[in-house]
N, CA, C and O atoms as a GROMACS GRO file, in nm:
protein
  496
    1UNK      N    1   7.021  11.298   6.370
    1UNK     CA    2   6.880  11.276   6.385
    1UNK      C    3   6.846  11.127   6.378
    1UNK      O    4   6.773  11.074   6.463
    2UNK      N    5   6.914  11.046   6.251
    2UNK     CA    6   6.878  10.917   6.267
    2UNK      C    7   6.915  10.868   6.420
    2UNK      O    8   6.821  10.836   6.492
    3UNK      N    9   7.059  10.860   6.475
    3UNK     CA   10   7.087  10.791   6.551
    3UNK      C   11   7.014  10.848   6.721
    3UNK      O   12   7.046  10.794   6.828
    4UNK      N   13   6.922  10.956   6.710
    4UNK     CA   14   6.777  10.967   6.798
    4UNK      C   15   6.676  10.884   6.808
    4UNK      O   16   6.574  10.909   6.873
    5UNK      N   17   6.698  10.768   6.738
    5UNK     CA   18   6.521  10.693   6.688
    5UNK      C   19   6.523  10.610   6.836
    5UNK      O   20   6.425  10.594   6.909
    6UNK      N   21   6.622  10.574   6.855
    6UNK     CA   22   6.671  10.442   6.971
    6UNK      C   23   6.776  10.465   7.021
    6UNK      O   24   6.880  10.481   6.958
    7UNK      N   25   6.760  10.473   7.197
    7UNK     CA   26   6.954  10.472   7.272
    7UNK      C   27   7.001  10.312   7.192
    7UNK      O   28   7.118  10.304   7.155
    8UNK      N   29   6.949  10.246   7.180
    8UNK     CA   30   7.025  10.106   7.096
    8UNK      C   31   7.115  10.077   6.995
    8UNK      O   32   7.193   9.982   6.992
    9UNK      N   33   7.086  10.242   6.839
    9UNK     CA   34   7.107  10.206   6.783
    9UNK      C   35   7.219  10.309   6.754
    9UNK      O   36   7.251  10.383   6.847
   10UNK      N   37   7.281  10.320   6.639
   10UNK     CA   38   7.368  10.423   6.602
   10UNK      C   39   7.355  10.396   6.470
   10UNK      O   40   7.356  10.277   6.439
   11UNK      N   41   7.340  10.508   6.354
   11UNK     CA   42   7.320  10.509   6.241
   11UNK      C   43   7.386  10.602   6.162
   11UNK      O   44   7.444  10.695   6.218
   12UNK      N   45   7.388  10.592   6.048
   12UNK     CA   46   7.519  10.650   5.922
   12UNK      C   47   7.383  10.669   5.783
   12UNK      O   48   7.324  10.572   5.736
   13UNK      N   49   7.363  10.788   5.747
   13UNK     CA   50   7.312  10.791   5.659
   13UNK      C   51   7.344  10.947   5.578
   13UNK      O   52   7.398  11.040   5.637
   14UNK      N   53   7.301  10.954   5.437
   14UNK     CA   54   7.368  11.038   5.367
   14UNK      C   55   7.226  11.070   5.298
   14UNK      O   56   7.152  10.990   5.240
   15UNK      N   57   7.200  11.251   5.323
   15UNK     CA   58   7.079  11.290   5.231
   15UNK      C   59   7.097  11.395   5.084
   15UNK      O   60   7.159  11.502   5.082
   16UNK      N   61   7.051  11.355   5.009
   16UNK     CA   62   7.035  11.410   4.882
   16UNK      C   63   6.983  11.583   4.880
   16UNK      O   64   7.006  11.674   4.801
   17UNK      N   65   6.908  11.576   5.002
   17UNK     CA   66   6.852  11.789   4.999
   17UNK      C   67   6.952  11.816   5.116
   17UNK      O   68   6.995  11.761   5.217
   18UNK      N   69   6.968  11.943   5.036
   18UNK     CA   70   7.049  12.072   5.141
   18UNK      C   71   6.885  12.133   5.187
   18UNK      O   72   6.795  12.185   5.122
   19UNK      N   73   6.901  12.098   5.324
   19UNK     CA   74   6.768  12.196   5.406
   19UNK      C   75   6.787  12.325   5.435
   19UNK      O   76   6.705  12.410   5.469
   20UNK      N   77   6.903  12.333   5.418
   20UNK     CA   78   6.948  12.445   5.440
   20UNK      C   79   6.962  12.600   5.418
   20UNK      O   80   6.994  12.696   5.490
   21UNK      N   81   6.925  12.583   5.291
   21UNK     CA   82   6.854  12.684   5.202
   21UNK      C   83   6.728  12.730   5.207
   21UNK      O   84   6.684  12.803   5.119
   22UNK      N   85   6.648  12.684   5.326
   22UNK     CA   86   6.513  12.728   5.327
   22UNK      C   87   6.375  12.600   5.289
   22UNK      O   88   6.395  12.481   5.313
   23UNK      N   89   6.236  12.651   5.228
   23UNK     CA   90   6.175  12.594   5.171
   23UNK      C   91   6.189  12.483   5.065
   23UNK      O   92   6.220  12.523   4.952
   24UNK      N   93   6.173  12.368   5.079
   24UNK     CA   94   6.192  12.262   4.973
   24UNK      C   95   6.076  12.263   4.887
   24UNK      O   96   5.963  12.274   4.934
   25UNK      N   97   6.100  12.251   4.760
   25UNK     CA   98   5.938  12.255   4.684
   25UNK      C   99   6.001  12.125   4.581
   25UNK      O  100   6.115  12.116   4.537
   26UNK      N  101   5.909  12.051   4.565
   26UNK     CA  102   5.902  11.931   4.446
   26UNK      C  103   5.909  11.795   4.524
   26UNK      O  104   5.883  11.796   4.644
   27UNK      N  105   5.937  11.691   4.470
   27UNK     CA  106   5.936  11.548   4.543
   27UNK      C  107   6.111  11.513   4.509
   27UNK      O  108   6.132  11.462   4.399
   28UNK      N  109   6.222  11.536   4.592
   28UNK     CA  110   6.307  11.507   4.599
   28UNK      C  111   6.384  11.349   4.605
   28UNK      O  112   6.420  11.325   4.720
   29UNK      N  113   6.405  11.278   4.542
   29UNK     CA  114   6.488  11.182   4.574
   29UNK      C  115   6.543  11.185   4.742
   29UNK      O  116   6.574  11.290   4.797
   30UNK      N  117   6.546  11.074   4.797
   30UNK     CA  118   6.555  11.060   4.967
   30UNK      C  119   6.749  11.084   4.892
   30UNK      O  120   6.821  11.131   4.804
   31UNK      N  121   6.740  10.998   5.031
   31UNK     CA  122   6.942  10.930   5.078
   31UNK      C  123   6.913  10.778   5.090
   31UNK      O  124   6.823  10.705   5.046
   32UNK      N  125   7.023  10.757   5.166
   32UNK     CA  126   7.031  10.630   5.202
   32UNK      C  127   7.067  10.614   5.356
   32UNK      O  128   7.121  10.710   5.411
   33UNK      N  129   7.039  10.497   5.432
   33UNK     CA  130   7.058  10.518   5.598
   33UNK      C  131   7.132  10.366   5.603
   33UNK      O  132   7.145  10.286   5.510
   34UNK      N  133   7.167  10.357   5.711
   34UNK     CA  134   7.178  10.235   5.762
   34UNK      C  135   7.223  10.245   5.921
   34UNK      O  136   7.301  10.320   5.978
   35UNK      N  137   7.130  10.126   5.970
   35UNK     CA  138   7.138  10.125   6.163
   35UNK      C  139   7.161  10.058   6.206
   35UNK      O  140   7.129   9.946   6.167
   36UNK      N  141   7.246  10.084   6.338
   36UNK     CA  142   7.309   9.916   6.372
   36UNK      C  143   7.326   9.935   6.552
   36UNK      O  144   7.331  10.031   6.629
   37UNK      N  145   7.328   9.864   6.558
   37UNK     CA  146   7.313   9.841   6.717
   37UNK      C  147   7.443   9.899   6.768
   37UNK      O  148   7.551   9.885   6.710
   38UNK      N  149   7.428   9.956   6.866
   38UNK     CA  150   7.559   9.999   7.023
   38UNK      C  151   7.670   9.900   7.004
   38UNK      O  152   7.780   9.909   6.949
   39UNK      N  153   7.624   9.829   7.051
   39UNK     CA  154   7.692   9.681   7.086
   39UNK      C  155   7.765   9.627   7.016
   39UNK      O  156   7.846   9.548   7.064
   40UNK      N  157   7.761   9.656   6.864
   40UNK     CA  158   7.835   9.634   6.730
   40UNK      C  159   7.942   9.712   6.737
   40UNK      O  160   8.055   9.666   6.722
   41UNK      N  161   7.911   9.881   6.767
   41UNK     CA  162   8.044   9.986   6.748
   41UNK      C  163   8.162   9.981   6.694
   41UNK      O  164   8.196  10.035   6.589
   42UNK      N  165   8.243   9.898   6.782
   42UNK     CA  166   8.354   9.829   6.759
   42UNK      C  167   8.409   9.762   6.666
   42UNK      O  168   8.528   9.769   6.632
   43UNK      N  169   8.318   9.690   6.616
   43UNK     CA  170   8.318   9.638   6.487
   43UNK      C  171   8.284   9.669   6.341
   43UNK      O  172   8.292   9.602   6.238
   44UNK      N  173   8.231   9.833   6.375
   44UNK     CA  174   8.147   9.877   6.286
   44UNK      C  175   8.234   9.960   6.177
   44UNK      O  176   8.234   9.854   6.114
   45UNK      N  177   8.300  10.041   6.103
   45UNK     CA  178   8.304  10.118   6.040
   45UNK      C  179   8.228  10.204   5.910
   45UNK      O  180   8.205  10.156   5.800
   46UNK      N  181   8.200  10.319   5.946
   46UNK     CA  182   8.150  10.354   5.756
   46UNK      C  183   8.231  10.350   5.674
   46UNK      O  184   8.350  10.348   5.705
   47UNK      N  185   8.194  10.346   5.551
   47UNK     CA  186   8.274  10.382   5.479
   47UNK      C  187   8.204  10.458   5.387
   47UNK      O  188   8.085  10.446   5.355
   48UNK      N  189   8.314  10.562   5.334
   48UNK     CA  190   8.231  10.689   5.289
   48UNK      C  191   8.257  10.695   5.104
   48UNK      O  192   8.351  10.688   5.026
   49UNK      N  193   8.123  10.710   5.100
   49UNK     CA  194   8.085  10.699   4.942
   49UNK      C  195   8.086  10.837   4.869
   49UNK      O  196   8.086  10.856   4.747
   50UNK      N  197   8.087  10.936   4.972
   50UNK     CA  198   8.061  11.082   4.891
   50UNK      C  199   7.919  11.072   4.778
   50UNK      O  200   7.903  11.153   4.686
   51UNK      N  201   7.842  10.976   4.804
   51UNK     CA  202   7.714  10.993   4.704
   51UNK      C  203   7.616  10.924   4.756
   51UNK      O  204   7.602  10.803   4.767
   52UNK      N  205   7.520  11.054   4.803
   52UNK     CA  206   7.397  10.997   4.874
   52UNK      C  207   7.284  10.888   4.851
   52UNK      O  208   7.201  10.843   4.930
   53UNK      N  209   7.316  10.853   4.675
   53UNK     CA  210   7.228  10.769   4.702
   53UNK      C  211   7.303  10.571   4.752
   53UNK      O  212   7.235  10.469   4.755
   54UNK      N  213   7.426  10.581   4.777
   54UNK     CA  214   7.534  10.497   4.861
   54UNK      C  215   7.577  10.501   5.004
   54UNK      O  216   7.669  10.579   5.026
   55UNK      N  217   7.542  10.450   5.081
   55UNK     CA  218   7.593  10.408   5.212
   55UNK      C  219   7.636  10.293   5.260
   55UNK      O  220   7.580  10.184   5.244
   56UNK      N  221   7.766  10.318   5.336
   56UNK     CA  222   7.806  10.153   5.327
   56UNK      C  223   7.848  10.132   5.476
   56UNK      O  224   7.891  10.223   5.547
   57UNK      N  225   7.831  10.007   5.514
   57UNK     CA  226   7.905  10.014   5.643
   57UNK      C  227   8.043   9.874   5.645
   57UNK      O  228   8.017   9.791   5.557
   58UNK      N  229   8.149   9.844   5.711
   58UNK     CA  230   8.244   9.745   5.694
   58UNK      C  231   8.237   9.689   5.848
   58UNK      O  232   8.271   9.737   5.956
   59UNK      N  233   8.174   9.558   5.806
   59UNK     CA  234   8.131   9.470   5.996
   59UNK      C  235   8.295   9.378   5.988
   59UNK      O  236   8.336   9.320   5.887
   60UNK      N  237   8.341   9.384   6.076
   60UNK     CA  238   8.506   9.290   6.080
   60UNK      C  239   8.409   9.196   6.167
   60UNK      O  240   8.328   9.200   6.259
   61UNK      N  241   8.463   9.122   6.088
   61UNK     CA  242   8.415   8.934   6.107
   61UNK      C  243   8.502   8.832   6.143
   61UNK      O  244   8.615   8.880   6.134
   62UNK      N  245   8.509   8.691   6.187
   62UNK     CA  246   8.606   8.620   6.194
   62UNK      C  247   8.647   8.558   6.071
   62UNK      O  248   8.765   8.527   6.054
   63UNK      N  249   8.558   8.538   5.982
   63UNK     CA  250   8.553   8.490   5.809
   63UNK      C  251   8.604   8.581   5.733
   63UNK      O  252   8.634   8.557   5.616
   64UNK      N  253   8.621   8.712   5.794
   64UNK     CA  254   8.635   8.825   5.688
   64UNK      C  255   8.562   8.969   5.648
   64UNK      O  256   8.444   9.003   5.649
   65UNK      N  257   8.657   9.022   5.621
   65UNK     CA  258   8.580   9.201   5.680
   65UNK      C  259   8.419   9.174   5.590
   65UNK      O  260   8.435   9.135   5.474
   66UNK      N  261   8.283   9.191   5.630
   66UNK     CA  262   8.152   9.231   5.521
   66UNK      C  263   8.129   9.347   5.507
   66UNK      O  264   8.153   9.430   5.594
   67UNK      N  265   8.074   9.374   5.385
   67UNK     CA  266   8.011   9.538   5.344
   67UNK      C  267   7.872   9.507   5.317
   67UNK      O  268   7.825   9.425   5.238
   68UNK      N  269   7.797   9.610   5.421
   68UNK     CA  270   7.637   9.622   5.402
   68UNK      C  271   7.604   9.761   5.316
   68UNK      O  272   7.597   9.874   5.364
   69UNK      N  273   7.595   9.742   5.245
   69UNK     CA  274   7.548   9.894   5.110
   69UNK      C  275   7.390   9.880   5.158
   69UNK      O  276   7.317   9.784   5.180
   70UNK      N  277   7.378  10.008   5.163
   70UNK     CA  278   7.205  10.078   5.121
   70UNK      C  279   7.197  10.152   5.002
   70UNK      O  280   7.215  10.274   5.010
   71UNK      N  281   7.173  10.101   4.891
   71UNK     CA  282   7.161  10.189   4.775
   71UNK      C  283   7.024  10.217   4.740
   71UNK      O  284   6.939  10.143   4.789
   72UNK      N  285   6.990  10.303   4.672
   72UNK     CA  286   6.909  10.414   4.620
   72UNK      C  287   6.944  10.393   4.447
   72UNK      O  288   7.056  10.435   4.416
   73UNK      N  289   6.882  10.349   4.360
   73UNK     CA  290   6.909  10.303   4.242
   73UNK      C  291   6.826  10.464   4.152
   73UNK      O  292   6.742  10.541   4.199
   74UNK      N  293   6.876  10.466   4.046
   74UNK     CA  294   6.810  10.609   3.952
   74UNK      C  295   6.691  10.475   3.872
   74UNK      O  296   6.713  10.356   3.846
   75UNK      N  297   6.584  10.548   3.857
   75UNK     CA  298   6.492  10.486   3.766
   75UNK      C  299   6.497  10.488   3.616
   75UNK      O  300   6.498  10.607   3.587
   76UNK      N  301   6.500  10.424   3.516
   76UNK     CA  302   6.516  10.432   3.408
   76UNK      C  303   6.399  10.490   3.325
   76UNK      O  304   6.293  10.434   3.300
   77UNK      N  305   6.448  10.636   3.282
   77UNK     CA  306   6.337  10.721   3.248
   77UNK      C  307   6.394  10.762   3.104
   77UNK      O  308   6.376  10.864   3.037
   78UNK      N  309   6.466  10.654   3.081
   78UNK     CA  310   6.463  10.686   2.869
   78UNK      C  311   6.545  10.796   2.844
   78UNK      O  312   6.538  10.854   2.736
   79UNK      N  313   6.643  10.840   2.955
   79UNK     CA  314   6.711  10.944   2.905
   79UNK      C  315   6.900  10.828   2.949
   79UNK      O  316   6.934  10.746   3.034
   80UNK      N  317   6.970  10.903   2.817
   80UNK     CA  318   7.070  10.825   2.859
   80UNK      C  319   7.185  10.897   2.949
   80UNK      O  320   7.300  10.855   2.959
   81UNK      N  321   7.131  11.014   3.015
   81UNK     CA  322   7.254  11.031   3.117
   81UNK      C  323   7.182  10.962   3.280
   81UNK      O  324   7.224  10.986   3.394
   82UNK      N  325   7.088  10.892   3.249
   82UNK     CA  326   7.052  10.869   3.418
   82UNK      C  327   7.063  10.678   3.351
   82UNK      O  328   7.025  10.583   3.418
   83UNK      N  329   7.131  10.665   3.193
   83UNK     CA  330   7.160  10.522   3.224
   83UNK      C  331   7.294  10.502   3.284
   83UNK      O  332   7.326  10.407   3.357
   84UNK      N  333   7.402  10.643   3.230
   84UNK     CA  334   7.516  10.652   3.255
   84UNK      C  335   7.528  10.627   3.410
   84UNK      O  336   7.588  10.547   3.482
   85UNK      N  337   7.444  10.734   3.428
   85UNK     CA  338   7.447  10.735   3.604
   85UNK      C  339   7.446  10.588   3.700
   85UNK      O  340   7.512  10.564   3.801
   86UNK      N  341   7.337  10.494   3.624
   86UNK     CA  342   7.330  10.405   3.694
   86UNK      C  343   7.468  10.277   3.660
   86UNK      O  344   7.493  10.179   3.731
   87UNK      N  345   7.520  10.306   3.564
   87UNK     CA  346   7.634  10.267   3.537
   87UNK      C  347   7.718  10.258   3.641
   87UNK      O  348   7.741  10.158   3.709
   88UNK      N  349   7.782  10.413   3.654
   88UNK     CA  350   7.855  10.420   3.786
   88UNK      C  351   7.787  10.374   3.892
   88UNK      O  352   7.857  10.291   3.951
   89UNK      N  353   7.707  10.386   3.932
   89UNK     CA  354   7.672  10.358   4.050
   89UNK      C  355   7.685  10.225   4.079
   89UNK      O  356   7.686  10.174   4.191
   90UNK      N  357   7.694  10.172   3.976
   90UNK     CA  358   7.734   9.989   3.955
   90UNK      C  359   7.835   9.964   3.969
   90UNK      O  360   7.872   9.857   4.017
   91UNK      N  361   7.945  10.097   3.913
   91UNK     CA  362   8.091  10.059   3.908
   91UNK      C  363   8.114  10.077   4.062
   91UNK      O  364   8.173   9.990   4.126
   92UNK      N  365   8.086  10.149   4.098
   92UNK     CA  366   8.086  10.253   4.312
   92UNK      C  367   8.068  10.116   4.397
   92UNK      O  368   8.142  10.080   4.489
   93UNK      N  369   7.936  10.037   4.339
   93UNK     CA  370   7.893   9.922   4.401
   93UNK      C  371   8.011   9.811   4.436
   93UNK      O  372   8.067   9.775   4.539
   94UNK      N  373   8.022   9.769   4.271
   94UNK     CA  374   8.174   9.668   4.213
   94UNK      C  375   8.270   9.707   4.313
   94UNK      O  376   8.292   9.629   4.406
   95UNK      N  377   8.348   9.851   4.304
   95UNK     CA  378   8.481   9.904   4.381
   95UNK      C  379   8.444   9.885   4.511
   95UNK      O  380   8.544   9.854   4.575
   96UNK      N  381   8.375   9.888   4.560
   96UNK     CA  382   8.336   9.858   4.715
   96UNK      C  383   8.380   9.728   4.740
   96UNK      O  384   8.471   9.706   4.820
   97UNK      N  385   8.314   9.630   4.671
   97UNK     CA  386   8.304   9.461   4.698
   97UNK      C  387   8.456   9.447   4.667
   97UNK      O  388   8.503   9.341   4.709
   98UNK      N  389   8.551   9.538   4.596
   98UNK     CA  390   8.703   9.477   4.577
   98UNK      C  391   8.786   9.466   4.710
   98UNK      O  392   8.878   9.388   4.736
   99UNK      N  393   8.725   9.570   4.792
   99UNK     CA  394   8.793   9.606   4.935
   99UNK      C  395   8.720   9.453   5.101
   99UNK      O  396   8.731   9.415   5.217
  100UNK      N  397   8.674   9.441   5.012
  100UNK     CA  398   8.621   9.339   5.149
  100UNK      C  399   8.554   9.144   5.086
  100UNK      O  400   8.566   9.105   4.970
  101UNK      N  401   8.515   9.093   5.156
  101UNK     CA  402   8.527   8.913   5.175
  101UNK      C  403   8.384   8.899   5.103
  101UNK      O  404   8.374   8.828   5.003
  102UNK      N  405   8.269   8.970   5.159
  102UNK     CA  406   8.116   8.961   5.162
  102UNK      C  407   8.088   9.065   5.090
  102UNK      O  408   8.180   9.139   5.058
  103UNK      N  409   7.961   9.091   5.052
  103UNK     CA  410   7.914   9.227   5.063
  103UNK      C  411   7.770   9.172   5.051
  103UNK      O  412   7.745   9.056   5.020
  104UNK      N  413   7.660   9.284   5.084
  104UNK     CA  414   7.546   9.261   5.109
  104UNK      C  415   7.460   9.411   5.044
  104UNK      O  416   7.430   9.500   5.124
  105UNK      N  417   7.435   9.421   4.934
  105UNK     CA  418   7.374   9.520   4.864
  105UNK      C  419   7.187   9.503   4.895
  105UNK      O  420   7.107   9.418   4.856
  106UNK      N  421   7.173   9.618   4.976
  106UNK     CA  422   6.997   9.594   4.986
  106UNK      C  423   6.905   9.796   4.978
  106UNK      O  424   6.930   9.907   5.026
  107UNK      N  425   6.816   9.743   4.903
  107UNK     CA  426   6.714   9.933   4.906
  107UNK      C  427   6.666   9.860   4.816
  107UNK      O  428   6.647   9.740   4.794
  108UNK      N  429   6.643  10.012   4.740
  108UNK     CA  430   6.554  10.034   4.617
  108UNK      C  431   6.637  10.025   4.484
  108UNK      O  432   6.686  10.128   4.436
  109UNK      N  433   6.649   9.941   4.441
  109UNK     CA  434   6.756   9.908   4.277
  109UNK      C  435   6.682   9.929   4.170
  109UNK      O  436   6.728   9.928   4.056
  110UNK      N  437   6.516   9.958   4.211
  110UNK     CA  438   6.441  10.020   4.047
  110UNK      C  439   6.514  10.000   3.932
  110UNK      O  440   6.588  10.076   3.870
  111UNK      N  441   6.470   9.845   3.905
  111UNK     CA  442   6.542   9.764   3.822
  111UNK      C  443   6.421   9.678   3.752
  111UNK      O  444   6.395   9.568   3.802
  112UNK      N  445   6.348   9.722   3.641
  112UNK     CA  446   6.225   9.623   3.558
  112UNK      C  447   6.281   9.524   3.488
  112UNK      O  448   6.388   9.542   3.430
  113UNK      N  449   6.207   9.391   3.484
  113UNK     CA  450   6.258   9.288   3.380
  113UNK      C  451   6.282   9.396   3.252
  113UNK      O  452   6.389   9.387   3.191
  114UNK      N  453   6.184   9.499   3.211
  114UNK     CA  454   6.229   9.534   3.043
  114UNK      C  455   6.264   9.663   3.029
  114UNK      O  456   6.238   9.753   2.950
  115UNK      N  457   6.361   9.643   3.168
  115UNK     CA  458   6.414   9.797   3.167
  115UNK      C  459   6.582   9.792   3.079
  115UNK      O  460   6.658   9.694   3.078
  116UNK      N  461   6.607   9.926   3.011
  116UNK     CA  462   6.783   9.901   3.004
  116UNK      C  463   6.855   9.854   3.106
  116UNK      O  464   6.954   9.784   3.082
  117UNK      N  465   6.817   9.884   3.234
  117UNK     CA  466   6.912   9.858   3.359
  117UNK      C  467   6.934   9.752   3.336
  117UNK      O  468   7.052   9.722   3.318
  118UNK      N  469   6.866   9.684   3.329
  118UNK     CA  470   6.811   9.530   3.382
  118UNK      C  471   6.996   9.478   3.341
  118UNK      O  472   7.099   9.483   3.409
  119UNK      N  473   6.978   9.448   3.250
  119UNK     CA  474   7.118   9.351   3.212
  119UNK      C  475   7.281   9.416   3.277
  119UNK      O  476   7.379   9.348   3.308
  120UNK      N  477   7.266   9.573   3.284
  120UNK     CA  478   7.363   9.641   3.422
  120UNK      C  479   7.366   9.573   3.541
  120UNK      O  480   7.473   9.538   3.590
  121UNK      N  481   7.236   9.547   3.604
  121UNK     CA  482   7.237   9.532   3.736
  121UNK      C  483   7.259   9.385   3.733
  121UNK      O  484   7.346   9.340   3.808
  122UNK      N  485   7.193   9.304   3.656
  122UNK     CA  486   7.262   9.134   3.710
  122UNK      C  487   7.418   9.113   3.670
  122UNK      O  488   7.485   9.015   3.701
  123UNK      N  489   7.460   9.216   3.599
  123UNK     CA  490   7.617   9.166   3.646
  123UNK      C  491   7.717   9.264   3.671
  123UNK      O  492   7.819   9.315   3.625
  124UNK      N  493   7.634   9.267   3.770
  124UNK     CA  494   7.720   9.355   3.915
  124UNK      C  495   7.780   9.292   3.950
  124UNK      O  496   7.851   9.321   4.046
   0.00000   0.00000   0.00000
């Protein structure tokens, strides 16, 4: 469906609801997408995170392979298994950047100056 928006583009994205089951009721957490032009293809690879709120793609460069992440960050809601969570998701982030030259992490990181996250996420 993403890669319908534009004959231009081709896109890789990973969603959090099974539609599949029928009626959705509540406000679900999205996925993550990322789109990239035709013309790139070749150069393009995903790479697969198995966790929707992670998408990554690997652009081969002349400087060196880059990784573009779309992350989807958990909000810090005072419970400590969604600090755990955002933990990993830091570590998922980290293990990514070991495999390639660049990386380029961009979304929603729902990250407050006086949040717990806060000191997780700047040393990523």
């Amino acid at each position: 469906m993403l890669s319908e928006i534009s004959d231009e583009f081709l896109a890789y994205g990973l969603s959090s609801v099974d539609v599949s089951s029928g009626i959705i009721k509540g406000r679900h957490y999205g996925g993550t997408a990322i789109l990239y032009r035709k013309q790139y293809a070749r150069i393009i690879s995903v790479v697969n995170s198995c966790e929707p709120r992670l998408c990554a793609i690997r652009v081969v460069t002349c400087k060196g392979p880059i990784m573009i992440a779309n992350v989807y960050m958990l909000t810090d809601n005072n419970e400590y298994e969604a600090y755990d969570e955002y933990v990993c998701m830091c570590t998922m982030i980290h293990s990514i950047f070991l495999i390639v030259y660049f990386l380029v992490v961009a979304g929603d990181l729902n990250c407050k100056l006086d949040s717990k996250f806060y000191d997780v996420s700047v040393n990523l």
